[in-house]
Backbone bond lengths (Angstrom), bond angles and torsions (degrees), N, CA, C in turn:
res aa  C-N    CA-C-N  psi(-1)  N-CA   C-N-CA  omega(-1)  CA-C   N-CA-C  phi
1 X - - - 1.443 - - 1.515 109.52 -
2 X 1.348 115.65 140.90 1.440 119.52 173.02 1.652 95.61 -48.91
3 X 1.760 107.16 -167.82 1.622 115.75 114.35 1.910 79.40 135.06
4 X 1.693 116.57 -103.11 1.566 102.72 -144.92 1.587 87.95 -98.22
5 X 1.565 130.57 -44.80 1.023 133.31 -136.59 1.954 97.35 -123.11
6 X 1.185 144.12 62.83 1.282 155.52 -179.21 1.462 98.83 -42.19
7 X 1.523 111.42 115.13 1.481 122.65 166.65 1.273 131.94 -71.47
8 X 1.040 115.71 148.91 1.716 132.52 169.89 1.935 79.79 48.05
9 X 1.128 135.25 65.38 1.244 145.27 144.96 1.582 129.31 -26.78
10 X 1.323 110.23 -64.92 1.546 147.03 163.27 1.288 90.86 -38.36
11 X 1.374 119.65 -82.44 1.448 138.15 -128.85 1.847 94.13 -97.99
12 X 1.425 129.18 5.88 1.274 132.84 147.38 1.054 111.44 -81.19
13 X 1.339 129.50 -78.82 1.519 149.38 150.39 1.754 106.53 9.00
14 X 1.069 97.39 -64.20 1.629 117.65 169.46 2.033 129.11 -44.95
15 X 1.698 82.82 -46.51 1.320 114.64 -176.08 1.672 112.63 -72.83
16 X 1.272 104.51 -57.61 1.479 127.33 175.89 1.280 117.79 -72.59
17 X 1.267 126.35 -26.56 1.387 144.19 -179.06 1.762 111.76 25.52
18 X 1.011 100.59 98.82 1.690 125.56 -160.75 1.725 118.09 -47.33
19 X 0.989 163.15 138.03 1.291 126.71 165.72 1.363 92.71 -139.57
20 X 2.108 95.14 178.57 1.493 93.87 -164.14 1.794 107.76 -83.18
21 X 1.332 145.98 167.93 1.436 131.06 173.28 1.993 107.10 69.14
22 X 0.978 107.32 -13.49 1.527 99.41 -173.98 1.771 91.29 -86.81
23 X 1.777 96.47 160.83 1.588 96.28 149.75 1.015 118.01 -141.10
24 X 1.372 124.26 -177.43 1.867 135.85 -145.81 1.561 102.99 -129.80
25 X 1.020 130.89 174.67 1.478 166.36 -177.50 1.435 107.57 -105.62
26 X 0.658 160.66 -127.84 1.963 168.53 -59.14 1.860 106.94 -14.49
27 X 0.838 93.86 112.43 1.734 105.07 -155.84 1.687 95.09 -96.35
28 X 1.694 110.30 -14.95 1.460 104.59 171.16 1.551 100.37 -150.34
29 X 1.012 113.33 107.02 1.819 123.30 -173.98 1.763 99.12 -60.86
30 X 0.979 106.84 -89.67 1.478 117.04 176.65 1.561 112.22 81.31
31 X 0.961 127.09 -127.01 1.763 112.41 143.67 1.360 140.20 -28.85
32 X 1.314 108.11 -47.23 1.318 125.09 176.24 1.916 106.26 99.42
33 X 1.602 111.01 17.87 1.500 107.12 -171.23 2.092 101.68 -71.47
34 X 0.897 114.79 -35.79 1.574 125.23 -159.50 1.946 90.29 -67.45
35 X 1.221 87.20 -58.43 2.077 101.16 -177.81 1.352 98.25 -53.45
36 X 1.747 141.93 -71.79 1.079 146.77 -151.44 1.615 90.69 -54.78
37 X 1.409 113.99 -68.06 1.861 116.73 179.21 1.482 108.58 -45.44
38 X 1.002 137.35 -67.97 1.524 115.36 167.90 1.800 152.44 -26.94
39 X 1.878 77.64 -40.09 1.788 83.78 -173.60 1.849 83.87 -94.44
40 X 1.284 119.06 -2.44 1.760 93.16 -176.39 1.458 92.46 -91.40
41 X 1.368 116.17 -21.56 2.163 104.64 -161.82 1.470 75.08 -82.54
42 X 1.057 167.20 -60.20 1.588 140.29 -149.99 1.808 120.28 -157.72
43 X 1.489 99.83 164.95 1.854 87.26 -148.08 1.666 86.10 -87.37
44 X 1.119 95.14 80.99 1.873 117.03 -177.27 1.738 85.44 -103.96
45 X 1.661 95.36 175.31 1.510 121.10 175.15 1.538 109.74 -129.28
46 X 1.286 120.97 141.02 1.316 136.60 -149.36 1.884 97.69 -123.29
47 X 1.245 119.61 101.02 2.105 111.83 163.48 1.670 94.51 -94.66
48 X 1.396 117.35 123.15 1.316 121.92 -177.29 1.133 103.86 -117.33
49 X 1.679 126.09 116.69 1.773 120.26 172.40 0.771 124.26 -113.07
50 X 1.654 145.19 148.27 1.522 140.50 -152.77 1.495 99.17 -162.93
51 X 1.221 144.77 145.04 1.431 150.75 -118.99 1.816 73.87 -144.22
52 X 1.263 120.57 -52.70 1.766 113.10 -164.52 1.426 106.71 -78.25
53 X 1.588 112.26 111.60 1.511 99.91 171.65 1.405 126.09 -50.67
54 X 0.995 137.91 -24.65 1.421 153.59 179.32 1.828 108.99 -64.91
55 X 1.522 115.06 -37.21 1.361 112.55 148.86 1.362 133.40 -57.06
56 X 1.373 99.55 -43.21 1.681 106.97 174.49 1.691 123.49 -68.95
57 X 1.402 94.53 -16.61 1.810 103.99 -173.73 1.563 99.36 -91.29
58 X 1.444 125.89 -37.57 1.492 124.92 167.51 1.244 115.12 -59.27
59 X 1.107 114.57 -12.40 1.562 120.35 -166.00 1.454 111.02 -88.20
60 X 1.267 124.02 -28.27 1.387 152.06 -131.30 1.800 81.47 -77.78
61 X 1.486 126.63 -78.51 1.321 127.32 -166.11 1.981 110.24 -76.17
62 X 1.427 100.09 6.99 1.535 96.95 150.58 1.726 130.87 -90.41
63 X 1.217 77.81 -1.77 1.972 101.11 -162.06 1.470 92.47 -99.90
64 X 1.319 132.26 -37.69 1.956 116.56 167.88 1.683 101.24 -94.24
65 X 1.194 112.97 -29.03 1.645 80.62 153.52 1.073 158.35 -28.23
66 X 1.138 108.84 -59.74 2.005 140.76 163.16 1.492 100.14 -77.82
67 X 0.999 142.59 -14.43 1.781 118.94 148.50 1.763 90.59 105.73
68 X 0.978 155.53 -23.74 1.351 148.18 -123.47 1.574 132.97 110.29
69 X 1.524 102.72 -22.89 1.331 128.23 169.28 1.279 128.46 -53.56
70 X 1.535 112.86 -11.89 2.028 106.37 -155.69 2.191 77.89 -151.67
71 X 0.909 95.65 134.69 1.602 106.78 168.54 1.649 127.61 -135.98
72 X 0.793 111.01 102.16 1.486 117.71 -172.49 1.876 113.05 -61.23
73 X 0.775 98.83 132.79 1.463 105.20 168.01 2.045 118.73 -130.10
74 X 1.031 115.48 138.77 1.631 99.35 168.60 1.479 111.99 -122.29
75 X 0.988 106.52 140.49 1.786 131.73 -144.73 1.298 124.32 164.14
76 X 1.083 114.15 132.81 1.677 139.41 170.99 2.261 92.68 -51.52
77 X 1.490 110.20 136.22 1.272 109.47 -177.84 1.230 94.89 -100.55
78 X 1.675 139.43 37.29 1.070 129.47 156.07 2.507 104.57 -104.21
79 X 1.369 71.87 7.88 1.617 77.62 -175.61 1.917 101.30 -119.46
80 X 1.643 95.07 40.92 1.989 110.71 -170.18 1.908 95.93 -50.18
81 X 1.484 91.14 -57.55 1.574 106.45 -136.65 1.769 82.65 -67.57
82 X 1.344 113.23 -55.59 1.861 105.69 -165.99 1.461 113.11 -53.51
83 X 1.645 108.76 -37.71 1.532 107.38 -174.30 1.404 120.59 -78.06
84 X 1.998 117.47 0.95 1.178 100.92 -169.75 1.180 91.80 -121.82
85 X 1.490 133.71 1.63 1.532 141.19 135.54 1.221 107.08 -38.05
86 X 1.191 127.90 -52.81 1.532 125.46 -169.97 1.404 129.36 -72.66
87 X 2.031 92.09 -8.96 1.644 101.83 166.09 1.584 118.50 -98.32
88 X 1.097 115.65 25.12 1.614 144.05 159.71 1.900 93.10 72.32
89 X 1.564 114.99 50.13 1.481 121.00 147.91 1.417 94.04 -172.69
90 X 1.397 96.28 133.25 1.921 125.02 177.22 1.629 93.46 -65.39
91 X 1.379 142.88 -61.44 0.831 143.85 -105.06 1.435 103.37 -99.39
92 X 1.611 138.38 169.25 1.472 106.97 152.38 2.029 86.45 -148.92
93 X 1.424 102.70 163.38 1.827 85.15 164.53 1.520 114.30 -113.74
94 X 1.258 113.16 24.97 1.208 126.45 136.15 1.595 138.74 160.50
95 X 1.381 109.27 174.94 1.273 101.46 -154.99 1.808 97.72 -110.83
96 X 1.226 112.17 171.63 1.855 123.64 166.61 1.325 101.35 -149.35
97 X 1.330 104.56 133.00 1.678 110.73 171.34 1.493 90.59 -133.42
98 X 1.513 98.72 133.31 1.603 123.74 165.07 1.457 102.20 -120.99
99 X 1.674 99.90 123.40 1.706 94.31 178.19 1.113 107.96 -113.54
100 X 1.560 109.80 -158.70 1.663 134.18 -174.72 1.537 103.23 61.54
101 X 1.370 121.19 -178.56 1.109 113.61 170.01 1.349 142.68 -58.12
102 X 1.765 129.98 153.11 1.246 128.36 172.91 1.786 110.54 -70.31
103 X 1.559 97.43 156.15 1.247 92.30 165.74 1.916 137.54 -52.87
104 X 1.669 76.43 -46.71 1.412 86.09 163.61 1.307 130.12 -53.11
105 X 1.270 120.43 -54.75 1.656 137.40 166.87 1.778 82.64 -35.05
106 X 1.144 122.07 -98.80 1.201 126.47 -177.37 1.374 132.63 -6.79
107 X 1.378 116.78 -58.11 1.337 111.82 -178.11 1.680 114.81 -102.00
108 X 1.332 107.44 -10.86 1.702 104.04 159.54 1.227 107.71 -64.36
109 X 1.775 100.07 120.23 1.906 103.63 175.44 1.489 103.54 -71.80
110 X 0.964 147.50 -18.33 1.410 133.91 -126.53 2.169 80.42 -117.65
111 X 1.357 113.13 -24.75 1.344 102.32 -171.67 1.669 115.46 -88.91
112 X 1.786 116.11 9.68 1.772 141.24 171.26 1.462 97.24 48.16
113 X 1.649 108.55 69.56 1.406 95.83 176.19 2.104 98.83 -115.97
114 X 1.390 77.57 -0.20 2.196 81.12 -163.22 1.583 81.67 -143.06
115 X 1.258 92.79 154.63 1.362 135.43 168.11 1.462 121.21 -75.41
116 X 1.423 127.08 -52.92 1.299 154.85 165.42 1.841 101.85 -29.39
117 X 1.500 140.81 -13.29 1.314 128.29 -166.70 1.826 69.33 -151.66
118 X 1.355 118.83 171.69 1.546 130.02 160.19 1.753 94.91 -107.37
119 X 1.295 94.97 129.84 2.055 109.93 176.04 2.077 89.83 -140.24
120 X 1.184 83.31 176.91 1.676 107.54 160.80 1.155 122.85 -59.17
121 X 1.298 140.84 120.99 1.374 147.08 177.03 1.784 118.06 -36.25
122 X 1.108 119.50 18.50 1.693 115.97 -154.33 1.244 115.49 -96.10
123 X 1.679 128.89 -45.63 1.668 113.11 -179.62 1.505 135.84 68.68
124 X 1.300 119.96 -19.25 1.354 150.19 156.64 1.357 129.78 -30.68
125 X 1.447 119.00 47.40 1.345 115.59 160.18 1.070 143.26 39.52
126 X 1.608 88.78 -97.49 1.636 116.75 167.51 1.569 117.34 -99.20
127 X 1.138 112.71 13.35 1.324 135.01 164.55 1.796 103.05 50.63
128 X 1.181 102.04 45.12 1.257 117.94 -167.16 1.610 110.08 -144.27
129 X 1.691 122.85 130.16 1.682 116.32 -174.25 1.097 110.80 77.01
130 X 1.420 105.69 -178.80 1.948 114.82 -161.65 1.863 94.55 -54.91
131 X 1.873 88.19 134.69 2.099 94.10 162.12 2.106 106.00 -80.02
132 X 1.170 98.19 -157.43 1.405 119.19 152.03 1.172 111.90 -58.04
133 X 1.144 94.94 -58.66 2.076 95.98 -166.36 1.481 109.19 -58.25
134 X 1.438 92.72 -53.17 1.787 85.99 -172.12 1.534 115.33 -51.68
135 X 1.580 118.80 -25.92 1.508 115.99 169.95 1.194 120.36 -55.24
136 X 1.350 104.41 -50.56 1.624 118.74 -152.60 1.699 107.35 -83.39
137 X 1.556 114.23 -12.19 1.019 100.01 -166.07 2.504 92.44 -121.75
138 X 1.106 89.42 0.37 1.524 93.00 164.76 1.943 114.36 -133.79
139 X 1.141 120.31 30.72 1.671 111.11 166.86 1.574 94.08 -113.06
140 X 1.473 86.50 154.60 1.841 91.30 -175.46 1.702 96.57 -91.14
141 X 1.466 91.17 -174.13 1.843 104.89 -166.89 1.976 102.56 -38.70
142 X 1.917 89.77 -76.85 1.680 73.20 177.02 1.101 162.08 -97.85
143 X 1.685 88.86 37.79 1.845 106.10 -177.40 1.814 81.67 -78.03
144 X 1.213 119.94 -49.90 1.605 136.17 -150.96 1.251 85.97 -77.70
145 X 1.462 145.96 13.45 1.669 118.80 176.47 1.479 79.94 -122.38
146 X 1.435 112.59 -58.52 1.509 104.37 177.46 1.833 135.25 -11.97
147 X 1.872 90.06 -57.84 1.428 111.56 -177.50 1.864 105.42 -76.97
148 X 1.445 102.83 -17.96 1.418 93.88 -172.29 1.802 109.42 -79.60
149 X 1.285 94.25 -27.73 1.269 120.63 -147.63 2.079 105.96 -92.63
150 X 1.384 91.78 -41.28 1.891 105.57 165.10 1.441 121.30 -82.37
151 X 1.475 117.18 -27.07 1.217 89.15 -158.13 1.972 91.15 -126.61
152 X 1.439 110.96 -5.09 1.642 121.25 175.72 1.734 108.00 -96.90
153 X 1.674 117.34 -25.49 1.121 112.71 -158.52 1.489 127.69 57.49
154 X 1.494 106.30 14.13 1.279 111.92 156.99 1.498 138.68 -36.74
155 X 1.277 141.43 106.29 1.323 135.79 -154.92 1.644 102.97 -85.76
156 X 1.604 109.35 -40.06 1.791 110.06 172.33 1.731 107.60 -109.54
157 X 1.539 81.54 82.00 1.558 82.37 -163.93 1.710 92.23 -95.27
158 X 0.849 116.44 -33.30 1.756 116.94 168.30 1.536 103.81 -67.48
159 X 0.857 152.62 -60.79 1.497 151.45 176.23 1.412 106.53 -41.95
160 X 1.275 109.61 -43.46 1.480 111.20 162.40 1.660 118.96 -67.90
161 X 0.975 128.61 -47.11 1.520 140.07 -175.21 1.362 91.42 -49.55
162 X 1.443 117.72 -70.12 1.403 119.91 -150.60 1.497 115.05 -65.49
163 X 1.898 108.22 -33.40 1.480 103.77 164.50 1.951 108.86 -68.81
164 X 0.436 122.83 -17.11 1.682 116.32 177.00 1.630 99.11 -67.33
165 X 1.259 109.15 -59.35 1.889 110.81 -163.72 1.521 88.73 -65.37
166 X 1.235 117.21 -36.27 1.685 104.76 -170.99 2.193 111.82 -57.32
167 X 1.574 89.08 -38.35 1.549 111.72 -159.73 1.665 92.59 -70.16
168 X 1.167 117.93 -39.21 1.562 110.32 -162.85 1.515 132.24 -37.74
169 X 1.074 114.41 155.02 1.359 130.43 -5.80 1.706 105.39 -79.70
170 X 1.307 104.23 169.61 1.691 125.63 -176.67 1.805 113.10 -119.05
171 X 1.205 117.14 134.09 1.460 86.25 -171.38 2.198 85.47 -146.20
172 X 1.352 111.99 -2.53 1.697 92.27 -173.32 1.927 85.87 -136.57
173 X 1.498 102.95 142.51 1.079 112.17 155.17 1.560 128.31 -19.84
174 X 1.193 103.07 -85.93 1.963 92.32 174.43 0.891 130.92 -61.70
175 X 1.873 116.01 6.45 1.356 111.07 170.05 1.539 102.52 -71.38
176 X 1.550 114.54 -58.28 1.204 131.94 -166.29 1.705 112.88 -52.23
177 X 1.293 110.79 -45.90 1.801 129.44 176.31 1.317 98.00 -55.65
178 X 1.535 132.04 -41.58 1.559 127.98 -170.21 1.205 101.09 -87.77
179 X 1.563 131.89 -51.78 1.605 113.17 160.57 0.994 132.81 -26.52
180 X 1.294 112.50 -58.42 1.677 121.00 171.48 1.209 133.30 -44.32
181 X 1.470 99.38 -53.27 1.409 106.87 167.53 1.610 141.86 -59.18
182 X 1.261 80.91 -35.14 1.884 111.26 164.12 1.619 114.18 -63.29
183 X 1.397 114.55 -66.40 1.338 124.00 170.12 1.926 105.07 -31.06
184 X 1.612 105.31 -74.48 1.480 111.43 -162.55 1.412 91.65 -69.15
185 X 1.121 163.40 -17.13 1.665 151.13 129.08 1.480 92.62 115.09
186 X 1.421 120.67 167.61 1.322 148.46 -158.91 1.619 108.35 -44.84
187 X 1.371 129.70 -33.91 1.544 134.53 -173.27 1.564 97.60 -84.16
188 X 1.246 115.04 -6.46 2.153 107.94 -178.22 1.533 83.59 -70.92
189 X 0.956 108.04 -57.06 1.773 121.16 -144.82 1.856 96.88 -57.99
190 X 1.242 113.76 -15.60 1.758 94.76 -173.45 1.816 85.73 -97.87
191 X 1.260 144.41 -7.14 1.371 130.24 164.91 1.129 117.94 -65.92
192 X 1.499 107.74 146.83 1.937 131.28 -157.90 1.576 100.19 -50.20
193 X 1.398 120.58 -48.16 1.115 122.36 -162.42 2.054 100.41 -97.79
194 X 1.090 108.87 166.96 1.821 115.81 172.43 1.318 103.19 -78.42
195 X 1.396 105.88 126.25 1.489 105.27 166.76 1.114 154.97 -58.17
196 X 1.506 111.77 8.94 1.749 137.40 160.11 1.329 116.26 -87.56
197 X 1.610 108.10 -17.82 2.032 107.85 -170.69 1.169 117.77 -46.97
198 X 1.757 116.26 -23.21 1.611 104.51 -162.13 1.604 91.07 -101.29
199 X 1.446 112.96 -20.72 1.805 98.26 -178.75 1.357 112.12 -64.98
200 X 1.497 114.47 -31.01 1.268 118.88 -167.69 1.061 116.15 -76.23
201 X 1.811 113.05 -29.16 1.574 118.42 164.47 1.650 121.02 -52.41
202 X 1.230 102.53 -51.71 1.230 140.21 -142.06 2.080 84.78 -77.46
203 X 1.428 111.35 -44.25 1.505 106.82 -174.20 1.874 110.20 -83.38
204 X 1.569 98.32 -39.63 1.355 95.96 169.25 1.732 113.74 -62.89
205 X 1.238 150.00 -45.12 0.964 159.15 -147.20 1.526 78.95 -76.40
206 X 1.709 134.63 -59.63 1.859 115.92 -156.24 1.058 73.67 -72.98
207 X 1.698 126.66 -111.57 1.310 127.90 -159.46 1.210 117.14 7.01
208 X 0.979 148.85 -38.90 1.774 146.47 -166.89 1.751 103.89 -115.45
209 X 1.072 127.25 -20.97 1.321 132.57 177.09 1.182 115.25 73.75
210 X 1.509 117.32 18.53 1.673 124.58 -142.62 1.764 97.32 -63.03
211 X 1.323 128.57 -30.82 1.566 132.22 -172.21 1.616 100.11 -68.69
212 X 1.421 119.25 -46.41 1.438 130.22 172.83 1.602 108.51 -49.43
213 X 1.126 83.27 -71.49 1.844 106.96 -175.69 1.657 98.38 -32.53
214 X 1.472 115.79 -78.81 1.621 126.15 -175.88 1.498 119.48 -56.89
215 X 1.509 120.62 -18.31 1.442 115.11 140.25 1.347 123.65 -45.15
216 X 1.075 90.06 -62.41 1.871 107.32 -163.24 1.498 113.85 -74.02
217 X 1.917 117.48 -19.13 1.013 89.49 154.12 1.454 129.36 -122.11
218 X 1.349 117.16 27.77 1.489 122.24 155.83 1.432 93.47 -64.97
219 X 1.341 134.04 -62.84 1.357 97.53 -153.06 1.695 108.89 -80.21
220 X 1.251 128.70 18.62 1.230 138.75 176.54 1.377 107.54 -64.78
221 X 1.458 107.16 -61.05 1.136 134.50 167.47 1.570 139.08 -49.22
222 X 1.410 101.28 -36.31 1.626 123.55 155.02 1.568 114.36 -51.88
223 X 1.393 101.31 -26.47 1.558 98.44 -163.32 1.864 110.02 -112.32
224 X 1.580 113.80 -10.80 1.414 121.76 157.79 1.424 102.56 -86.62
225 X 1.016 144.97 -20.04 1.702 123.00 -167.25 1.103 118.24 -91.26
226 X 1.809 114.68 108.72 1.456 101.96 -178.61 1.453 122.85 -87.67
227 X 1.350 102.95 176.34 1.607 100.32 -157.23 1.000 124.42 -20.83
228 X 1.683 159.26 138.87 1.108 136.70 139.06 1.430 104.40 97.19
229 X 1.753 107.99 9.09 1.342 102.22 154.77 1.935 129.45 -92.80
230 X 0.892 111.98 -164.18 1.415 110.64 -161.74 1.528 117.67 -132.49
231 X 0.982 135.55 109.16 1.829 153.49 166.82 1.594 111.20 -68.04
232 X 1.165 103.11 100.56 1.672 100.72 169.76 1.323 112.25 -106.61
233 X 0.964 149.65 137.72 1.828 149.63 177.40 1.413 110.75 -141.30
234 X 1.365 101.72 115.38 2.017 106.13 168.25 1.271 113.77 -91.58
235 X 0.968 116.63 117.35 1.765 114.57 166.85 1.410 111.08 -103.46
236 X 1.467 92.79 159.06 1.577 105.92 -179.71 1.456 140.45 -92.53
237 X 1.933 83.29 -44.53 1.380 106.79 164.03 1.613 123.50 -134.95
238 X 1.088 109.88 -163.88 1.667 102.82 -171.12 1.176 104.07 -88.67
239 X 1.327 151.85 -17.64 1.390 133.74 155.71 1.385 126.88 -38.34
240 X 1.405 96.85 -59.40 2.059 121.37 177.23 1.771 98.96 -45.48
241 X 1.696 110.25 -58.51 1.144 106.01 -169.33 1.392 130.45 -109.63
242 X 1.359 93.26 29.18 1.545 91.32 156.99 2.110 99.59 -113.68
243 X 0.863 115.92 4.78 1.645 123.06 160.46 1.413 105.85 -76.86
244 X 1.332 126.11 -42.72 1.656 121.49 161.20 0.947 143.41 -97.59
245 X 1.438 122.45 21.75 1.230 150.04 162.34 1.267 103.96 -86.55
246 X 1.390 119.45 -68.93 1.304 118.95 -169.53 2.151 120.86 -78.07
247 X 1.408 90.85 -15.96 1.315 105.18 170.51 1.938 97.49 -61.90
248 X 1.973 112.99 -67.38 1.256 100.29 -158.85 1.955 113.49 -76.68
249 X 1.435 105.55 -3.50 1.645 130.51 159.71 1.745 98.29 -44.85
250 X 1.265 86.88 -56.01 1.901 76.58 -161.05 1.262 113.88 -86.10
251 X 1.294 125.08 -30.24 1.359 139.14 157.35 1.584 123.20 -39.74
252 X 1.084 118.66 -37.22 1.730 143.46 -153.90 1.327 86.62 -113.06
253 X 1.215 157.47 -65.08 1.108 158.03 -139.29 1.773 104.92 -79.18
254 X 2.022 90.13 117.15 1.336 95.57 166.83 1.389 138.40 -70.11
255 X 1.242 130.38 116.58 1.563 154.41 -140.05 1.844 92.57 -58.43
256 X 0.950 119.79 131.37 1.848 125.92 173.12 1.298 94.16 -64.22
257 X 1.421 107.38 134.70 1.958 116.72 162.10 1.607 89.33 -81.84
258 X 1.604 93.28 140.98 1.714 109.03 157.48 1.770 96.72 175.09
259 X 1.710 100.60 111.98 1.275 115.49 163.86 1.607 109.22 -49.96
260 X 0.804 107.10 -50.99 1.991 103.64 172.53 1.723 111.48 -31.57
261 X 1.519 104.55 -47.01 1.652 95.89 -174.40 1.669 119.32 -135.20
262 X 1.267 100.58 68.58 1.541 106.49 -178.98 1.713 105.01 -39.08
263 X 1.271 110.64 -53.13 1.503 111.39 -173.47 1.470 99.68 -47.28
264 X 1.028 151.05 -98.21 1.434 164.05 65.92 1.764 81.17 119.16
265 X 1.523 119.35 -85.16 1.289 134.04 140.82 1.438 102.94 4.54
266 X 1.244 101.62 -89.10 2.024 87.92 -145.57 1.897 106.39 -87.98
267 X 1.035 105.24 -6.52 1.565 111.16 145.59 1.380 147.15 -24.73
268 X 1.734 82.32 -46.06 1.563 116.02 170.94 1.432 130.50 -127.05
269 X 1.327 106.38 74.97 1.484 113.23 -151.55 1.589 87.20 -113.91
270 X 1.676 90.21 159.13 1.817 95.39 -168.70 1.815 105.02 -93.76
271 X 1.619 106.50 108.73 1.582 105.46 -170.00 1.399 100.94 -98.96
272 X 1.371 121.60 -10.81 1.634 127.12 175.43 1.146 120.29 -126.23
273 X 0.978 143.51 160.64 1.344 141.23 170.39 1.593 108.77 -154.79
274 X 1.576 98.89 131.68 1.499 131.89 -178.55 1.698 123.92 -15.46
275 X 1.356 149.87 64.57 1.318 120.88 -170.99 1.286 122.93 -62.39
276 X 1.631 114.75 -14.89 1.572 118.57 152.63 1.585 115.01 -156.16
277 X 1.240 109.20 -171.93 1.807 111.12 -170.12 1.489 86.31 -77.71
278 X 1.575 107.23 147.48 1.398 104.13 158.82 1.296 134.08 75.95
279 X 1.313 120.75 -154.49 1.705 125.34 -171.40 1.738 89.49 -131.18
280 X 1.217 119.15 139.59 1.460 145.06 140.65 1.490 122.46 -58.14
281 X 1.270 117.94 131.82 1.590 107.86 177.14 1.687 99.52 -137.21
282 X 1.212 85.00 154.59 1.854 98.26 164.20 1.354 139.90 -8.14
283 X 1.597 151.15 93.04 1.106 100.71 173.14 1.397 132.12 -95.45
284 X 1.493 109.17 165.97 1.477 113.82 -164.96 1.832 109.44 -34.84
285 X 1.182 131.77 -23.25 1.413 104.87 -167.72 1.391 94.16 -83.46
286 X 1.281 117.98 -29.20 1.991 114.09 -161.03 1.588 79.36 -74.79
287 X 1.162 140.83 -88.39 1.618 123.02 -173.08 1.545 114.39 -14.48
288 X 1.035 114.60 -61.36 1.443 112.24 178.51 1.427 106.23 -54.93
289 X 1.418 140.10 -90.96 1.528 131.65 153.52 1.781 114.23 6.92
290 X 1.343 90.91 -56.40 2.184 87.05 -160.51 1.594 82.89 -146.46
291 X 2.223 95.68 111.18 1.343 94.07 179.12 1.824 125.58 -77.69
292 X 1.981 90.68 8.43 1.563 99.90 -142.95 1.937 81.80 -84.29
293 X 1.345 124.19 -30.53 1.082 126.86 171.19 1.655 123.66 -50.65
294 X 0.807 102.65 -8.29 1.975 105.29 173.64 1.308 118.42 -30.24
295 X 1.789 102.27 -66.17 1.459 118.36 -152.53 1.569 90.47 -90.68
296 X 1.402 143.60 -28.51 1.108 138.08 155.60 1.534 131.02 7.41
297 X 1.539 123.86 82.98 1.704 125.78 174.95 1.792 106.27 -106.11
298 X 1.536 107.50 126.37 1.441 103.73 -179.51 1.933 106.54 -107.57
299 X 1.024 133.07 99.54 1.296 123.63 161.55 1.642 119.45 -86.64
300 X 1.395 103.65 153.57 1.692 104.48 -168.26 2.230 102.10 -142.19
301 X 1.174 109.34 137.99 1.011 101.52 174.21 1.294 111.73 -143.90
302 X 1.334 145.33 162.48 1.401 143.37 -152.35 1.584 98.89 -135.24
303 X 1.606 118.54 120.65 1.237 128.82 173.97 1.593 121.56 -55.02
304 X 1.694 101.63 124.42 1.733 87.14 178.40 1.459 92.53 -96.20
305 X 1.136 108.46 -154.76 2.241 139.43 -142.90 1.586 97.71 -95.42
306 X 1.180 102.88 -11.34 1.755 116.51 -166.92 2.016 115.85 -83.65
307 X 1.133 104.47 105.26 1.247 87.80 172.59 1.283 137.28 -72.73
308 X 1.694 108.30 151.68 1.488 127.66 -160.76 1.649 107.51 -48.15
C-alpha cells in the first residue's frame, strides 16, 4: 500500500537505482514516500501521478520543496505514456508502481475503504463514477458473486451475494462488514483475517479497475522506459502479482527458434529483462515496524533496445 510508511524502500531504491540528471515515473504518488527517496538519493527529477485528487493536493508543498524537481500530475497510471508526453518528454529511466490502496485512502473513514471505522460505502479512487454502494445495492445475484468471487477469492461468495440483495439497500461500511459476517456465520469469525476482508477487496478492486488499470499500465510503462531503464512494482496480493509476474514472464522470456514460424518469433521478443529471479519480500524487522508490509512482493525488470 502507498500512504505513511513506503515498503521494501531499500530494495526499490536498489531496483530503480537513482541517478544524477536522469528522471523517474511514480506511477502511484500516494504519500509521496517512494518520490521523496528518489529526488533525495540523486539530483534526478521525479513526474508523480495519482488518480485521487486528495493525493495530488497533499502533494502540493512537496512540489516547491524540490525546487522544480518533482511534478505532480493526476491521472490514472494506465494513461503513463500520454500524461508524460504532456510534460514535454515521452521518455522516463524509470518507473515504480506501488498498488492497492494508500494508507491514507485506508484509514480516512469518510472515504469507505475499511471496515475498522463506519464511513460511506464508496471506495472511489478518483472519487469519481459508480461507489460501492451503487454496486452493491444495483448488481444482480451473479454479477455480485462473480465480483465477489474473481476479484476477493471469496469461496461463499454467493451466500454472500444473496445476503446483500436480501439486505438492500446498503449504504455504510459496517453495515455491509456486519452482513458479512452474519451471512458466513459463527466459524468466519475464529479466521486470522475478519470475515468481510475479501468482500471489501473484492468491491474495491471492480470499482477502481485496479486489475485493468495494472495491465494497462505495465504496458504503459514498457513503452516510456528508455533503454536501460528500470520497472519496480509492489504488490499486495496475489491477484496484482500474478499480473506482474506473468506480464515480466512474457516479456523476459527468450523467443523459441523455429523456421516454421518467424511470425511466432518476433512476437515474442525480449523487451525486459530480469533484475532478479522472482519477487522480493519484506524483511522480518520492517514487518515487525509496518504490519501492513507482510503480504508485500516487489518484482523489477530492466528495459532492453527492443521496441514495445
Amino acid at each position: 500500500m502507498n500512504g505513511h510508511a513506503p515498503v521494501m524502500l531499500a530494495e526499490v531504491l536498489d531496483a530503480v537505482r537513482p541517478q544524477d540528471g536522469a528522471r523517474y515515473v511514480d506511477g502511484t504518488f500516494g504519500g509521496g514516500g517512494y518520490t521523496r527517496a528518489i529526488l533525495d538519493a540523486a539530483r534526478c527529477s521525479v513526474v508523480a501521478i495519482d488518480r485521487d485528487p486528495d493525493a495530488i493536493a497533499r502533494g502540493q508543498d512537496l512540489e516547491k520543496r524540490y525546487g522544480g524537481r518533482l511534478t505532480l500530475i493526476a491521472g490514472n497510471l494506465s494513461e503513463m505514456n500520454s500524461l508524460l508526453a504532456e510534460t514535454g518528454e515521452a521518455q522516463t529511466d524509470g518507473v515504480v508502481l506501488d498498488l492497492g490502496v494508500s494508507s491514507f485512502q485506508f484509514d480516512e473513514a469518510e472515504r469507505g475503504f475499511s471496515f475498522r471505522e463506519d464511513g460511506p460505502l464508496d471506495m472511489r479512487m478518483s472519487k469519481s463514477g459508480p461507489s460501492a454502494a451503487d454496486i452493491v445495492n444495483t448488481a444482480d445475484e451473479a454479477t455480485l458473486t462473480d465480483i465477489l468471487r474473481r476479484f476477493g477469492e471469496e469461496r461463499q461468495a454467493k451466500r454472500i451475494a444473496r445476503a446483500i440483495i436480501a439486505a438492500r439497500p446498503l449504504t455504510r461500511t459496517r453495515e455491509l462488514a456486519d452482513l458479512v459476517s452474519k451471512a458466513l456465520g459463527p466459524a468466519a469469525a475464529r479466521l486470522p483475517i475478519h470475515p468481510a476482508t475479501r468482500t471489501f477487496q473484492a468491491l474495491r478492486i471492480y470499482v477502481n479497475d485496479e486489475l485493468g488499470e495494472l495491465e494497462r499500465g505495465l504496458a504503459a510503462a514498457e513503452r516510456v522506459l528508455k533503454t536501460g531503464g528500470r520497472l519496480a512494482v509492489v504488490a499486495f496480493h496475489s491477484l496484482e502479482d500474478r499480473i506482474v509476474k506473468q506480464f515480466f514472464a512474457k516479456r523476459s522470456k527468450a523467443p523459441a527458434t523455429s523456421r516454421h514460424a518467424p511470425e511466432a518469433r518476433a512476437a515474442h521478443m525480449q523487451t525486459f529483462r530480469l533484475v532478479w529471479s522472482g519477487a522480493r519480500t519484506p524483511r522480518p524487522e520492517e514487518i515487525a515496524r509496518n504490519p501492513r508490509a507482510r503480504s508485500a512482493r516487489l518484482r523489477a525488470a530492466e528495459r532492453t533496445a527492443l521496441a514495445a
